[in-house]
Structure formats: structure tokens, C-alpha cells
TORNULO-893964 format. One record per residue (C-alpha): x, y, z. Coordinates in pm, whole numbers, plus 32768, in hexadecimal, padded with zeros to 4 digits. Each point is the difference from the previous one (the first is absolute). Last residue first. Layout:
XYZ
...
***
This chain:
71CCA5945C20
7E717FC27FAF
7F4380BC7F02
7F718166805C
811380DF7F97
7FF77F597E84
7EB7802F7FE4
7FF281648048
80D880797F2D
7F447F327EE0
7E9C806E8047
80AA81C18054
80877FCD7E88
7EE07F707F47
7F24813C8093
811C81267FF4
8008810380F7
80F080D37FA2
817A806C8000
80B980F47F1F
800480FE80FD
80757EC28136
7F247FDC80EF
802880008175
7F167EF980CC
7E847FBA7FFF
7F5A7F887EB7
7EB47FF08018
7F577EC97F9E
7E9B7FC57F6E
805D803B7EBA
81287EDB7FC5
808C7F5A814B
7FB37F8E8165
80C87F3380E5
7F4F7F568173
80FE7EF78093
800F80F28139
7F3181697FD4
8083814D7FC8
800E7F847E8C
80EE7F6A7F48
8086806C7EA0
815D7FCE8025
804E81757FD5
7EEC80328120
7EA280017FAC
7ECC80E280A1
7E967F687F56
7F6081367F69
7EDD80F1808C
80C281197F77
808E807A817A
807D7EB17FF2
7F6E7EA680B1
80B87F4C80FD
7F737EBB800E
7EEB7F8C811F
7EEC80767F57
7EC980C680B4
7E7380347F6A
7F7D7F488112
7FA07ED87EE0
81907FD57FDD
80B880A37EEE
81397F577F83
7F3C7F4C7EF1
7F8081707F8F
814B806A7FC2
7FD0806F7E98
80E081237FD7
7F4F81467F51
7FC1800F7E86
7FCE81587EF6
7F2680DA7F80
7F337F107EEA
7EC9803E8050
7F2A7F9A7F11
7E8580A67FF4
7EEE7F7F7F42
7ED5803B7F53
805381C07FF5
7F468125805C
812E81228009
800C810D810A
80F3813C7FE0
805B80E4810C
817C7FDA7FE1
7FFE7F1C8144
7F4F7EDC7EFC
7E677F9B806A
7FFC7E9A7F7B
7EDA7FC77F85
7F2F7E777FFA
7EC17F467F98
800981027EDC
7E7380867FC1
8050819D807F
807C804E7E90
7FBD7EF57F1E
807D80907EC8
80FB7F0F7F75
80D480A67F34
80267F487EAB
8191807C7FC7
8041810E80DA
807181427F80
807780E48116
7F977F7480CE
7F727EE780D7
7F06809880D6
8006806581A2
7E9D7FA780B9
7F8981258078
8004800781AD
7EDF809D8097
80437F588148
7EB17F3B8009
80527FA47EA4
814F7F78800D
7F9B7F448136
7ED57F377F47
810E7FA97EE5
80C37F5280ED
815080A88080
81757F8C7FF3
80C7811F80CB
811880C47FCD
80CF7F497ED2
813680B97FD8
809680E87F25
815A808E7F40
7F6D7FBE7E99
7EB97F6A7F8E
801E7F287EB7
7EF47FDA7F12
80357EA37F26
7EE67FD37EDE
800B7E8F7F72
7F69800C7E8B
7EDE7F627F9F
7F017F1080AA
7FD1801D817D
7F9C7EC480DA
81887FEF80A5
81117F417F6F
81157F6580CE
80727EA97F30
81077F62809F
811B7F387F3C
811380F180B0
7F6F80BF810C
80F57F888130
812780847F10
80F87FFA812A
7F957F34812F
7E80800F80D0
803D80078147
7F847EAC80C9
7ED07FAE8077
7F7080CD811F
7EC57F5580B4
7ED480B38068
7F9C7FAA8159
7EE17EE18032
7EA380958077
7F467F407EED
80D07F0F7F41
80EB80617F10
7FF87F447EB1
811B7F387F6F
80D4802E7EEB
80B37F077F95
802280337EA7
7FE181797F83
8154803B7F82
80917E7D7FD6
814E80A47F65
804C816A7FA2
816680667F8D
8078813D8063
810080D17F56
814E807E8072
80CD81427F53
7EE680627F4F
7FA8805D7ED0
7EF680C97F97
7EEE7F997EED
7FBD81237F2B
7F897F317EC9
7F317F0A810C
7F1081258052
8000818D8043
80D680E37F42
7F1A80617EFE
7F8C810D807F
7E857FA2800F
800A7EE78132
807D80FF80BF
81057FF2813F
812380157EFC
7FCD817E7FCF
80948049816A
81387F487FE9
80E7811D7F74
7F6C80D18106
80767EF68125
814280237F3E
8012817F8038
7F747FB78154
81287EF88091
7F907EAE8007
7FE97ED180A2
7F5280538176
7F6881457F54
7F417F187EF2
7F1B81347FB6
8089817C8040
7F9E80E68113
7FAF7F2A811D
7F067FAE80EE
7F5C7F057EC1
7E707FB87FA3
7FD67F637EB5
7E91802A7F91
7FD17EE87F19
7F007FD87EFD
7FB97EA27F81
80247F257ED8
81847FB5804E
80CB7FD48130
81677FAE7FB3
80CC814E804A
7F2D80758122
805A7EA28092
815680157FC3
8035813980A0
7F217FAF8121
80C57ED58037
814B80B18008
7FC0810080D6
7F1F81497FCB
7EED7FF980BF
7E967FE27FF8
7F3B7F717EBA
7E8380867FF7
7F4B7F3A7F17
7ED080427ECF
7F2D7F347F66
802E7EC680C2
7F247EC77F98
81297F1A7F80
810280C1811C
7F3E7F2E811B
80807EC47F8B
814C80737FA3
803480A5814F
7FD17EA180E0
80DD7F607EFF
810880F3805E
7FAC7FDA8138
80687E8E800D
812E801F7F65
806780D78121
804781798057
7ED780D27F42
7F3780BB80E8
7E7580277FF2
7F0D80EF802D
7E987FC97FBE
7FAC7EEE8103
805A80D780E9
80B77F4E8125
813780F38040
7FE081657F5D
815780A47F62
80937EB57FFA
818A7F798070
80347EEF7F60
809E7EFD80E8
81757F56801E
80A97EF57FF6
7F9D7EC080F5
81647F5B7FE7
804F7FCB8185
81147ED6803B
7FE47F378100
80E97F1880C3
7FEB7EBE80C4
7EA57FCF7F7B
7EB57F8D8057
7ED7800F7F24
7E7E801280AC
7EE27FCB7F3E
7ECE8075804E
7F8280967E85
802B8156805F
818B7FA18030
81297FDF8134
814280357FF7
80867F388137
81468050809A
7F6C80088162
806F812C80B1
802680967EA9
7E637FD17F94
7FD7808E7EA1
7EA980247FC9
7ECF800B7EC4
80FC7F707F01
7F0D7FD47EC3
80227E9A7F47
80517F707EC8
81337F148095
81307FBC7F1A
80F67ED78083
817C801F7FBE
80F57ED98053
7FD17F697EA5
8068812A7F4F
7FBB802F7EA0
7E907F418005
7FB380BA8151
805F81537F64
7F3B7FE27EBB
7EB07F6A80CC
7FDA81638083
7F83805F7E90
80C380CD7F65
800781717FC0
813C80907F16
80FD80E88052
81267FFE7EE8
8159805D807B
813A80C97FA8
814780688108
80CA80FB8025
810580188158
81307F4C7F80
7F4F800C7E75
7F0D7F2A7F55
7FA07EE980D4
7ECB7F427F69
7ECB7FBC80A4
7EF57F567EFB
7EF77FF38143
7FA780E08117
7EDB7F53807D
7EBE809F8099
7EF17EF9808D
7E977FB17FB1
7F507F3380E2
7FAC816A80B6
800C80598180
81507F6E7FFB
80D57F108125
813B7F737F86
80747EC380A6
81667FC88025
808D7E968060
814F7FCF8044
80F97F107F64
804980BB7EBE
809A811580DA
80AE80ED7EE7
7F077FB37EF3
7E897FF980B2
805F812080DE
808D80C87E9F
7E9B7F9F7F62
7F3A80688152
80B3814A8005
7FC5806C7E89
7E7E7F79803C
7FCF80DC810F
80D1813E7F75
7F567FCB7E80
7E8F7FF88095
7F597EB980CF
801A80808140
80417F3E8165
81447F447FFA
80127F008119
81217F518012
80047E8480E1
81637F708021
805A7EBE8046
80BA7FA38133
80FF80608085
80F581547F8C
7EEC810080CE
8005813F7F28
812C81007FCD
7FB0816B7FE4
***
């Protein structure tokens, strides 16, 4: 859709992931005379970097996490605000942040990705894995875990299972082979063995290789704390090889032990008093665990499993999956003005706009609404750059 010719433009790209900062770069080059301000909950942005065209349609590229600074020091029409988008206000075109600011624009582009989707919100003993920030959330708690319970069976739980060490994990998947996403079952059988630290398989020797890798920059700068009351904020997704350089070892000496349950599904997370007033028995490691911990009723957390079992665990990762993140669309009455999906996601035509004037979304938090092509989907990088170019003025 064409955009007012006089004047100078004002974009508004909230998100700080690949999508955001794909559309803000491609703003920044193809109208060097506006002025695009990208919104993100975290200082720390998502770049696709090192892009080189390989094929018609193929295409190779490094991710790496900057520091918002990169953008404004490439593109001297771009400014990079830290801040949390509490409202989008369309009658007014203002975007407005938890910190009282309020950003007009002549058009907006929403970039908010997506959330993890947990098994219990708000207990301090379950956790999801989506941004950089999480991760270091995890490793912190992992250095006095004796035992975990991963859920799911994506990529990130794959990985993780793969890379924790010095602590027993309980592997919990709804399927009936590991890595079901990547993977048929005779190869998910091939892979088994290289979950333990004992077969040999496990360390730099039986590195794999990737078709991208992710580069790590300023991790842990930044950061600020939450104050009390405030609403959590989402960085962005983690990229390809989001464990590389981290250390995730649990309290444990010896050998990792790795027990997979098949085709299940958490039921219920209990405390150890509710596992005992229902007569519950506490589910063990088998069949040869290395150093069992025998503690019996004394975990600060079991996760009661729909094939009857119930394992005491330190912490719980729920790794089943994300929903759209349209919580700047939300108003305090609990309403948004965009059409959502059925999914919860942000409805996009093939330009990328939404039901709403001037208002575009792309990456996670969109879903795509018109006929597909079978070889088509929803691509991340792709949906920033389509969007982009229907969004600048004609």
C-alpha cells in the first residue's frame, strides 16, 4: 500500500528478532530519507549477517546478536529504543512504551515473535527456553540441578538433551521416536547412544555441522532488571547453534544418564506434599542409573506423566512449543483491534498487512492468510523483506 509521498517518513518497527531488524535494514536502504525507529524489549538485537546469494531461491547467512548501536552506526536514519510496547493506538498512530513514551509513525510494522508455550505459567521451577536471556536464566539454575524434566520434542529440546551434562534427565516426548520433527525413527535410533556422556559420541569430536551457525556478541550486557509488577518481556528467538560457547552442567559428577518416555504427556506438576497425600511413589531412574539420587519424597518438584509415572526432579523445561506474541495489540480490557487467527496470530495478506490501515506484521507473530502454494511456508527473513517493500511509499 502506498504511504503519504510529503513529508518525511516516520517507521515504526516493533521487535528486535531477524523479521524486525530485516525490515528496519531494507526501510533504512530503500528510503534513506525517512526515519525508522525500532522498538525491542532487549538492547540486544538479531542480525542476519554474512548473506550471500547462492542459488535463484537459496540463499546462506550467519545470525549473530549485536548491540542496537550496530543498526544506528550502519544507517543513519535508524534509531534503536530498549523499551517494552505496552499499546498500539491506530486512531492515533502512536506506539506507545512502559517507560511513557509515546512514538508516532506513518506506518508500523509488528515484529514481537512469538512465546513459549509452558506446561505451568509462573513457577519458579519451570522454565522455557526462547531467548538469550532464558538460556542464561536455565544455566544458573542447572549448576544445583540433579535431575530435569525436558518436555517436547522440537529443536531446542533436542539440543538441549544433547548438551546437558552432570545431571540426570528424564526426557519426556508424545511421540514414538526422539527428534520426530527431523528425523525419521530408524535414524532417531541411530541417535539414541549419542545422548551419553559414556558412548563416546558426546563432545567437540562429534561436533555437527550445520548449515548456519550463530555467532554470540554482548550476551549478558544490558540487561536490566524488572521492576515489581512490570510484564515479562520477550527478547528475541534464539538462532541456530544458540548453545555454542555455553557451559550447561548440572551438580552431578560422572556420566550423563538420558531416560526417555515415549508417546506421553505431562498431567500435572505436583509438590512433594501432594504426592504423598495421593499415595503417589515417586518414579526411579532405571535401569542402571549412574549415582541415583535417593531422595524419594525430598524433590522441590514431580511431574506426574499420563502413563502413571511421577518423577521428583530440580527443574522442569518446557520446551512444547510458541504461540504469537500480540500482547502490544492487547488493550487492558483484554480486546485488540487487529484481526487475530484462530492460532492467536496476527492475520496478513500476501503483502503482509494487517486488517488494520498502515499496521504490517511479519515473522512468528503473523499468520499467513491467503492460498499457499505446497512448496510454500512461512519463512521469518522472508515474510520482514515482503513486507517492507509493500509498506514504502509509491
Amino acid at each position: 500500500m502506498a504511504a503519504e509521498s510529503k513529508g518525511r517518513q516516520r517507521y515504526v518497527v516493533v521487535g528486535g528478532g531477524v523479521a524486525g531488524v530485516s525490515c528496519a535494514e531494507e526501510l533504512a536502504r530503500l528510503s534513506p530519507e525517512s526515519q525508522v525507529t525500532v522498538v525491542s524489549d532487549s538492547p540486544l538485537i538479531k542480525a542476519a549477517t554474512n548473506v550471500v546469494q547462492q542459488s535463484r531461491v537459496l540463499e546462506t547467512f550467519d545470525v549473530e546478536q549485536k548491540q542496537g548501536s550496530y543498526l544506528e552506526q550502519r544507517y543513519g536514519n535508524v534509531t534503536v529504543l530498549a523499551a517494552h510496547v505496552t499499546s498500539l493506538i491506530h486512531k492515533e498512530k502512536v506506539v506507545e512504551t512502559s517507560d511513557g513514551r509515546r512514538i508516532p509513525y506513518d506506518k508500523v510494522c509488528i515484529c514481537t515473535g512469538a512465546k513459549p508455550k509452558l506446561i505451568a505459567e509462573g513457577h519458579p521451577r519451570v522454565i522455557g527456553i526462547r531467548d538469550t536471556e532464558s538460556v542464561e536464566d536455565f544455566q544458573r539454575k542447572l549448576e544445583d540441578a540433579r535431575r530435569i524434566v525436558v518436555v517436547g520434542n522440537g529443536g531446542i529440546a533436542t539440543e538441549l538433551v544433547y548438551e546437558v551434562k552432570g545431571c540426570q534427565v528424564v526426557w519426556v516426548i508424545r511421540h514414538t521416536a526422539i527428534c520426530h520433527t527431523f528425523v525419521d525413527e530408524g535414524a532417531a535410533v541411530f541417535f539414541l547412544p549419542h545422548l551419553h556422556d559414556d558412548s563416546g559420541c558426546h563432545g567437540d569430536t562429534a561436533e555437527l555441522r550445520k548449515r548456519t551457525k550463530y555467532v554470540c556478541e554482548g550476551v549478558g550486557e544490558g540487561r536490566e532488571e524488572r521492576g515489581e509488577g512490570e510484564k515479562e518481556r520477550i527478547g528475541s528467538a534464539l538462532g541456530p547453534d544458540w548453545h555454542t560457547g555455553r557451559q550447561m552442567k548440572g551438580r552431578n559428577e560422572g556420566p550423563t544418564h538420558v531416560q526417555v518416555e515415549y508417546e506421553v504427556e505431562v498431567k500435572e506438576i505436583l509438590t512433594a506434599s501432594q504426592v504423598k497425600s495421593r499415595g503417589l511413589q515417586p518414579s526411579k531412574i532405571g535401569p542402571r542409573p549412574p549415582e541415583e539420587p535417593q531422595l524419594g519424597y525430598q524433590w522441590p518438584i514431580f511431574v506426574a506423566l499420563t502413563n502413571g509415572k511421577v518423577f521428583g526432579c530440580d527443574l522442569v523445561v518446557s520446551a512444547t512449543g510458541v504461540f504469537p506474541n500480540t500482547t502490544c495489540l492487547t488493550s487492558s480490557a483484554g480486546q485488540t483491534e487487529v484481526e487475530l487467527s484462530e492460532e492467536g496470530g496476527v492475520v496478513v495478506d500476501n503483502q503482509m498487512r494487517t486488517s488494520l490501515s498502515h499496521v504490517y506484521a511479519a515473522g512468528d507473530v503473523c499468520t499467513a492468510r491467503w492460498t499457499h502454494s505446497q512448496l510454500w511456508f512461512q519463512g521469518m527473513k522472508k515474510s520482514a523483506l515482503t513486507s517492507v517493500s509493500s509498506c514504502l511509499p509509491m
